[in-house]
Every structure is written in structure tokens, then in C-alpha cells.
Backbone as CSV, one residue per row, in Angstrom:
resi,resn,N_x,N_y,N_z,CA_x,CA_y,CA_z,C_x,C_y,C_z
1,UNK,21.016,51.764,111.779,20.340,52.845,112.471,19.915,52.343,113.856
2,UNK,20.129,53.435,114.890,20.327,52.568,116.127,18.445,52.575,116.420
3,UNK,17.760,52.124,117.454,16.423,52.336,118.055,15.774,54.079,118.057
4,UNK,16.968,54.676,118.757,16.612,55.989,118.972,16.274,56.960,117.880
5,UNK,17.594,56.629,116.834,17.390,57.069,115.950,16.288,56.718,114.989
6,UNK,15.855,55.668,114.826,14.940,55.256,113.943,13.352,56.323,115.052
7,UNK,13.426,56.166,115.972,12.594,56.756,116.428,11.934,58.456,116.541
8,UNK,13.467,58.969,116.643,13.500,60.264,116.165,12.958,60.787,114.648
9,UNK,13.039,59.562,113.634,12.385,59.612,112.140,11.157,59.251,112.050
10,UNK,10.441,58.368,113.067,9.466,58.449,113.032,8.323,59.836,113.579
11,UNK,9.193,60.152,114.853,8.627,61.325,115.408,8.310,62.353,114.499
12,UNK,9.821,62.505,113.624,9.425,63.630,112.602,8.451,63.532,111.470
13,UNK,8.498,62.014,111.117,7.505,62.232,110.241,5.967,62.324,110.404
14,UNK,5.743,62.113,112.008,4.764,62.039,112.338,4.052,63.775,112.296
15,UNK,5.343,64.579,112.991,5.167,65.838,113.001,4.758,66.245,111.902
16,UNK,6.031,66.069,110.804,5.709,66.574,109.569,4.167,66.487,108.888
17,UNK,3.429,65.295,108.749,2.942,64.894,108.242,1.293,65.989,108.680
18,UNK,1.708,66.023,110.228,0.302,67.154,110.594,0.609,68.587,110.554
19,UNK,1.503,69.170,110.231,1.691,70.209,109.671,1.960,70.134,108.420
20,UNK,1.760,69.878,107.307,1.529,69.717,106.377,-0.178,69.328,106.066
21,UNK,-0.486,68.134,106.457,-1.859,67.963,106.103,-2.987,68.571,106.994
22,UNK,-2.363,68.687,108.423,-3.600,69.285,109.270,-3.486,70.815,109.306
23,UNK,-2.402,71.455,109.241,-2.048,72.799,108.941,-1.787,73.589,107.740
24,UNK,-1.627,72.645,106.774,-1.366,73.178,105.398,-0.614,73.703,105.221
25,UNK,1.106,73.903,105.841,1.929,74.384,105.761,2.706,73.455,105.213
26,UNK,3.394,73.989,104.045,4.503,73.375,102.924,6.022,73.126,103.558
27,UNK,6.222,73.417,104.952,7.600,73.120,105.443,6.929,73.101,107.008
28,UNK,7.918,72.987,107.781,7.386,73.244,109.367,7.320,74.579,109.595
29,UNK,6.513,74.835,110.538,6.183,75.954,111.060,7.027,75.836,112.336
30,UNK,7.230,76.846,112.769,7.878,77.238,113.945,7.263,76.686,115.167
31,UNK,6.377,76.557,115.484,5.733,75.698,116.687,5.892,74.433,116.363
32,UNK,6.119,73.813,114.961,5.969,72.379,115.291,7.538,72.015,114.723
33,UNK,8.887,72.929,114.429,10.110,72.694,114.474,10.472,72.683,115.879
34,UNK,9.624,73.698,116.917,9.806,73.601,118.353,9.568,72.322,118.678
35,UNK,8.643,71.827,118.677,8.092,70.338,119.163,9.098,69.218,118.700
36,UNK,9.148,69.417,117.069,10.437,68.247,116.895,11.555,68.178,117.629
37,UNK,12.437,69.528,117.680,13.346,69.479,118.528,13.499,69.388,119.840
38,UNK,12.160,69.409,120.580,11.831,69.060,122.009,11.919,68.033,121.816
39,UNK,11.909,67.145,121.417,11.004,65.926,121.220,12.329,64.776,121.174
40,UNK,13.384,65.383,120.058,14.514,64.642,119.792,15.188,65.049,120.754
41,UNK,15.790,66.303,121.176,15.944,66.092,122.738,15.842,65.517,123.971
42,UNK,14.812,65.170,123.933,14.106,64.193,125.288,14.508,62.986,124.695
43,UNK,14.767,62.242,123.318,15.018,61.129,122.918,16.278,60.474,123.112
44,UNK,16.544,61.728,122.715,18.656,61.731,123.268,18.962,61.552,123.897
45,UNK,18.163,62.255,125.335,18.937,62.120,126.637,17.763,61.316,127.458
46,UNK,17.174,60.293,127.001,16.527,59.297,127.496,17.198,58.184,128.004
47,UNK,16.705,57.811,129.314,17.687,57.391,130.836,17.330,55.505,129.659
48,UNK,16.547,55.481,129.356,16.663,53.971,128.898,17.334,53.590,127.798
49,UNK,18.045,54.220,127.042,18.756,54.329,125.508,17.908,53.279,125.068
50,UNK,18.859,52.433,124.389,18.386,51.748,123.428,16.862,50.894,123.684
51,UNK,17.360,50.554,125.288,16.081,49.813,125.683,14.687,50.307,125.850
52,UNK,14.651,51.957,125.146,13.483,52.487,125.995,11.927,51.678,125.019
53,UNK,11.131,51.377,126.178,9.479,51.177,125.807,9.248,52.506,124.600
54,UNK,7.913,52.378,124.014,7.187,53.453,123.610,7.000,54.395,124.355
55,UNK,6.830,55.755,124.215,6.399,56.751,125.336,5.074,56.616,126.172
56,UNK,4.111,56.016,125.638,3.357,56.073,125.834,2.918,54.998,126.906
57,UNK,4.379,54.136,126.825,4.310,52.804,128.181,5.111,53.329,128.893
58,UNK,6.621,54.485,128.596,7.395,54.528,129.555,6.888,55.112,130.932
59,UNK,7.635,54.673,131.944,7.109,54.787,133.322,7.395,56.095,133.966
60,UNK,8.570,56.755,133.115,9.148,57.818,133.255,8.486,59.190,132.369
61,UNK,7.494,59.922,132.785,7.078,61.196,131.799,7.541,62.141,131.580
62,UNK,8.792,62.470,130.830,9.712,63.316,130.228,9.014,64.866,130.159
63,UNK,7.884,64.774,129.175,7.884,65.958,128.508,6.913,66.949,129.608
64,UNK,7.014,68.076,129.322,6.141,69.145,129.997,4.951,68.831,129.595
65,UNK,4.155,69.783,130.529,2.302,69.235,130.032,2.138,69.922,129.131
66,UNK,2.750,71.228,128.251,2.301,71.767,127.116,2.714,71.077,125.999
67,UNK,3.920,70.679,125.780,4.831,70.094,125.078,3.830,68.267,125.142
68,UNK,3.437,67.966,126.044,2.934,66.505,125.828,1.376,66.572,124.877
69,UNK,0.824,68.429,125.431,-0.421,68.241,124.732,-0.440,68.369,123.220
70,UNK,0.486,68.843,122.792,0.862,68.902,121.581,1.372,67.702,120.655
71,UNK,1.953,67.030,121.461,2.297,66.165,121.275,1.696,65.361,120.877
72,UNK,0.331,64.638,121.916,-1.131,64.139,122.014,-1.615,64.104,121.039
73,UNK,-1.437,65.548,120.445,-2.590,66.069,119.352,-1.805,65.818,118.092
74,UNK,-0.418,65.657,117.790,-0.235,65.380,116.583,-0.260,63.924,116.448
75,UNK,-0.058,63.024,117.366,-0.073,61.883,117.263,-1.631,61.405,116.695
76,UNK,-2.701,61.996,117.737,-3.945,61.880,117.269,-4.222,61.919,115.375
77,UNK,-3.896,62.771,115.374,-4.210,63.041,113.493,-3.190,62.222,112.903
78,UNK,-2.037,62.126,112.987,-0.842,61.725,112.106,-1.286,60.215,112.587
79,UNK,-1.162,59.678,113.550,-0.972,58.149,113.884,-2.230,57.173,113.089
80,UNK,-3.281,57.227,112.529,-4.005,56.300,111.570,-3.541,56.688,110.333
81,UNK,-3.025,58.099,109.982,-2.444,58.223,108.378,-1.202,57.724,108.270
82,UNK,-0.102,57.438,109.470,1.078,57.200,109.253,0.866,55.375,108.304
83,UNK,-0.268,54.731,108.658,-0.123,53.938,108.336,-0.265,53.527,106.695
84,UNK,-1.010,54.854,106.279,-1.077,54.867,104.811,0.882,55.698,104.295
85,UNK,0.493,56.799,104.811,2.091,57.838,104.407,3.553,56.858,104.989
86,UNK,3.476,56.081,105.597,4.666,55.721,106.683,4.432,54.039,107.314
87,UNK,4.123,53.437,106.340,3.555,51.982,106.377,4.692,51.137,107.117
88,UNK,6.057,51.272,107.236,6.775,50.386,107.848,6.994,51.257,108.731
89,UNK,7.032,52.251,108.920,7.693,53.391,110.701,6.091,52.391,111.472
90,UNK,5.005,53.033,110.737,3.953,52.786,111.290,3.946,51.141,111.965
91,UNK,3.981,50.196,111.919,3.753,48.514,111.659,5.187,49.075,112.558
92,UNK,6.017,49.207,112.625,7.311,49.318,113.444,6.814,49.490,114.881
93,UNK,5.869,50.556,115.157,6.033,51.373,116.468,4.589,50.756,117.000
94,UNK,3.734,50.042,116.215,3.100,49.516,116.429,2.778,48.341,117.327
95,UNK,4.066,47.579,116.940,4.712,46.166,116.792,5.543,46.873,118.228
96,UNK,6.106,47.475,118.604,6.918,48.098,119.760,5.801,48.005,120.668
97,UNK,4.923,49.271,120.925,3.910,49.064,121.410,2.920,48.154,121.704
98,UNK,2.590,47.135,120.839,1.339,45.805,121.304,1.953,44.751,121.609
99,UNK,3.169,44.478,120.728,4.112,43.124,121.261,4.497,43.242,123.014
100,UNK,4.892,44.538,123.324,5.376,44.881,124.305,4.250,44.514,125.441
101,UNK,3.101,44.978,125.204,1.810,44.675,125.903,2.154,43.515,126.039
102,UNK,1.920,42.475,124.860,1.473,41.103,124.981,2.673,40.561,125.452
103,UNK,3.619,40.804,125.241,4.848,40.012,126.065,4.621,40.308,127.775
104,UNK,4.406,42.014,128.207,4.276,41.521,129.483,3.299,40.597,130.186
105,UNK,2.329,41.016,129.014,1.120,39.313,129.625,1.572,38.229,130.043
106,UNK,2.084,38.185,128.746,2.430,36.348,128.990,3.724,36.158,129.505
107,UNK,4.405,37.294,129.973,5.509,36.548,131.106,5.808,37.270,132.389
108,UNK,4.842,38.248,132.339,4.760,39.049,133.921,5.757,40.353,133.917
109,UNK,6.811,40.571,133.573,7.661,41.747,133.153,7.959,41.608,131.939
110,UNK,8.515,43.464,131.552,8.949,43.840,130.607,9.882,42.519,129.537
111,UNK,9.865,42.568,128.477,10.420,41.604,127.386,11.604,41.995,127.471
112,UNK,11.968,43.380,127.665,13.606,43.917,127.631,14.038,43.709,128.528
113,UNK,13.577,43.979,129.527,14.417,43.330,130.599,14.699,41.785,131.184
114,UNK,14.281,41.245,130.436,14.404,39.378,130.832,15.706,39.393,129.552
115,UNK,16.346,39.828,128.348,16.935,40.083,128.315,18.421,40.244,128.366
116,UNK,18.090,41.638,129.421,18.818,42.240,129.864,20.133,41.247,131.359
117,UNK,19.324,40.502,131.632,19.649,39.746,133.076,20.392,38.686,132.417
């Protein structure tokens, strides 16, 4: 499973997980099948493929401001439960995110791109 893709499964389950527990809806609802498929969209045709950072480091801000606030907000609720519901996505994107931090510490640029060269 390539990066993207594994990422796109996390997205969804992140989605899923707050429409279901924060909405109480037994399948997706139509606003938040919108969001998934925004979401894997922007993943797809993301200018960094395989190499891309977390969204939340990339330098590049893809999504619209409605589409990001939504976004915001499912991450908010879903992202401390993923770690109970979704224990290795979770520790995955985690590990993406803080390693990534701490690598640019300690060597001044991005980890992917030293790399890359």
C-alpha cells in the first residue's frame, strides 16, 4: 500500500469514526461523504506524491476554508479516539508528524528531502 493510499484510510477512518460517534449516524452522511471525497481528491492530486509531509506541516494549503474547517473539526474529535479505534493508523501519522518535527531539528531541513538528493 503506497503512502497516499494508506493515508486516504486513515482520513476515512478518521471521518467515519465522527460521524458515527459524534453524529450518530450508522453510515456517512452526505456532508461528511462530501468531505471524504474532497479530501481523497486533494490526496491524489497532491504536487508531493509519495513524499508529501502531514497536512498539517505541508507548506502548500490545498483545501478551501470551508472544507479545512470541517476538516479541523473532525480531526479535533476523531484524532485522541483514533488512538483507542485505530491504534496503528493512529502511532502511524503520529510518528509522520513528530519524527518529522524532530528530524528537522536536528538536521535543519526536511528528512525527505536529504533523501531525495
Amino acid at each position: 500500500m503506497t503512502r497516499i493510499e494508506k493515508e486516504k484510510q486513515t482520513v476515512e477512518q478518521m471521518i467515519r469514526l465522527y460521524c458515527v460517534k459524534k453524529e450518530g449516524n450508522k453510515e456517512l452522511c452526505p456532508r461528511c461523504r462530501e468531505l471524504l471525497e474532497f479530501a481523497h481528491t486533494k490526496l491524489t492530486r497532491c504536487p508531493f506524491g509519495e513524499g508529501k509531509p502531514t497536512c498539517r506541516l505541508c507548506p502548500i494549503h490545498c483545501y478551501k476554508q470551508e472544507m479545512k474547517e470541517r476538516m479541523r473539526e473532525v480531526m479535533k474529535f476523531s484524532g485522541p479516539r483514533m488512538l483507542l479505534y485505530h491504534p496503528i493508523a493512529a502511532s502511524r501519522h503520529l510518528w509522520r508528524e513528530y519524527g518529522h518535527q524532530y528530524l528537522t531539528k536536528l538536521f535543519g531541513e526536511p528528512f525527505q528531502e536529504q533523501h531525495k538528493q
